[in-house]
C-alpha positions, 0 to 999 in steps of 0.5 A: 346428835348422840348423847353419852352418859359419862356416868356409866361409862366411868371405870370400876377398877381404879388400881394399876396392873402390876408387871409381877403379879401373874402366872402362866401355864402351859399343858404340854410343858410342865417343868418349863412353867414352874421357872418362868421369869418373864412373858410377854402378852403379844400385840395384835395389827389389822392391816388397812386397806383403802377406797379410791376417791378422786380426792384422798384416799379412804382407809377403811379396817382389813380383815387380816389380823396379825398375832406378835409371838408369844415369848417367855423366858425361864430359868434352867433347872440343874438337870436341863429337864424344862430345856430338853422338854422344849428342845424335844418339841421342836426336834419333833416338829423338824425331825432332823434325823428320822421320820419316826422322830415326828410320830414319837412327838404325835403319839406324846400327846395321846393324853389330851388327843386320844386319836391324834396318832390313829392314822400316824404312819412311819413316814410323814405324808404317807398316811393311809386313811387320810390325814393324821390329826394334829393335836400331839403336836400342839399345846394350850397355854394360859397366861393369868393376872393375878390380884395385888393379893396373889387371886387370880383375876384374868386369863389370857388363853392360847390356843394351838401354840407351839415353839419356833425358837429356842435361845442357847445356853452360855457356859463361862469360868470368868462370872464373878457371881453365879449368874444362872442359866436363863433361856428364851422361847418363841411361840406362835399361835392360833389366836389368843383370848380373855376369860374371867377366872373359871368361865369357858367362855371368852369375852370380848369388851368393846366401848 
């Protein structure tokens, strides 16, 4: 029979996380992340798989866990910079008009990936020495929780993410008030993890 201390198991943090107090970051979108409104932190599924009984079927834990996207909303400066920062990227990973467009995006990111467009070439998929990196087309982010005093508390660190989806603009002459623009953009990612506020390394709590 195992015996659990209910002493040592009791919270040390009584207060409620409070929905307005964070801030997030994001390092290859600068002007987007000083206007974000709203974020959302994305939920996790592990698929189930079972073992045959000739009674009920047993289910047992997967080993393939699915990450929701990453979405944020943000409000449009008046000279759409944080718009086009986005629009940009996404032009970069679809290149819709010319191959050149892909190795500007990969050669964007010379400041964080120094080789990341050393092998890049004029045509996607004609590299001469290998495969080229793929760090220019790629970002980290960081969601931070903050404190009832505005600390920092808790970061929420993605890595590898980039956009899949960039809500439209809607202009209109009817708006009694002055509605301003907010637009939406989906992410997705490699994984995401917790980390106290300063420390490299993540954690993972578990009872």
């Amino acid at each position: 029979m195992t015996t659990t201390d209910s002493y040592s198991r009791q919270p040390t943090k009584l207060d409620y996380a409070s929905p307005t107090q964070f801030k997030f970051s994001i390092i290859k979108l600068p002007k987007v992340e000083f206007f974000v409104t709203e974020i959302n932190l994305p939920g996790i599924e592990l698929n189930s798989l079972t073992q045959n009984t000739t009674l009920k079927q047993i289910p047992i834990p997967g080993n393939d866990l699915q990450y929701d996207p990453l979405s944020l909303s943000f409000m449009v400066d008046e000279n759409f910079e944080n718009y086009q920062e986005i629009h940009g990227w996404l032009v970069g990973l679809g290149y819709p008009r010319d191959n050149s467009e892909f190795r500007n995006l990969a050669q964007s990111g010379n400041d964080r990936f120094p080789n990341s467009s050393q092998s890049v070439s004029t045509e996607i998929g004609k590299v001469k020495y290998g495969a080229a990196q793929a760090g220019g087309t790629y970002s980290d982010a960081t969601l931070t929780t903050l404190t009832s005093k505005n600390n920092s508390q808790l970061e929420v660190r993605f890595r590898d993410i980039y956009p899949t989806k960039l809500s439209g603009l809607a202009f209109t002459q009817q708006a009694g008030d002055i509605n301003y623009l907010t637009a939406t953009v989906d992410f997705n990612y490699l994984v995401y993890d917790f980390a106290t506020v300063g420390n490299s390394r993540t954690s993972v709590t578990t009872s």
